[in-house]
N, C-alpha and C positions, 0 to 999 in steps of 0.2 A: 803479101797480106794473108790474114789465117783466115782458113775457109768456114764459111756458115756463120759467121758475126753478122753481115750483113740482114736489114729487114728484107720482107717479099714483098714487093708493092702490086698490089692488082688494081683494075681501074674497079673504081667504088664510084655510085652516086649517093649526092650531098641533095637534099628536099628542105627548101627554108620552109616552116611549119607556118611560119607569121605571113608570107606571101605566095605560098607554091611553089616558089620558084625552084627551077634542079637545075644541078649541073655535073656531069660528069667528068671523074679527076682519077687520079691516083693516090692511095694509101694504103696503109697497113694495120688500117682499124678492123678488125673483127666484127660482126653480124650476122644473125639469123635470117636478118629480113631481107626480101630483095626486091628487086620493082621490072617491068620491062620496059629499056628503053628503046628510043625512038627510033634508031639501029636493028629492035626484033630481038635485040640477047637482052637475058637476064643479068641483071648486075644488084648487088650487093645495095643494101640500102640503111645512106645513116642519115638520121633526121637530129636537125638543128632548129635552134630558135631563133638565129638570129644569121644575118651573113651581109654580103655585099648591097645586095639588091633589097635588104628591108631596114639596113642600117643608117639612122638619120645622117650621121656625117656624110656617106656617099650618097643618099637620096636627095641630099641639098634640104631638108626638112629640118635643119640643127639648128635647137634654139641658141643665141647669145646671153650671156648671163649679162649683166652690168657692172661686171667688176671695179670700173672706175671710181660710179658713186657710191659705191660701201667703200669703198680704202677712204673717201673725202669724207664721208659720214664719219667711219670711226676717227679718223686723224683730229676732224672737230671736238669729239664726244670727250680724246681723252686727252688733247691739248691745252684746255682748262685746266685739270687738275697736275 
């Protein structure tokens, strides 16, 4: 393998902005800002809008659409003509 293609992964925490919530992971994203976590070290800090813990699909909060009665709707609307 050729040396230094490889990324550098350091552990980075991730702060959802919409609910608090952090969690600490590994990447190779770049930042200025850093937080202390719960551990006492400093760690790298990237803030998101959105993640695991404030996303309707996984908070069970997803609305369902009714797609059934629009396909029956239009199939009526342009079956006539």
């Amino acid at each position: 393998m050729k040396p230094d293609i490889h990324p550098n992964y350091r552990p980075v925490v991730f702060q959802d902005l919409s609910s608090d919530f952090a969690f600490l992971t590994r990447s190779t994203i770049a930042t200025k800002e850093t937080v202390k976590w719960e551990d006492g070290n400093e760690y790298p800090l990237i803030k998101v809008d959105i993640s695991s813990h404030s996303h309707p699909f996984y908070t069970g909060k997803q609305k369902t659409l009714d797609t059934g009665g629009r396909v029956d709707k239009f199939r009526k609307r342009y079956a006539q003509k």
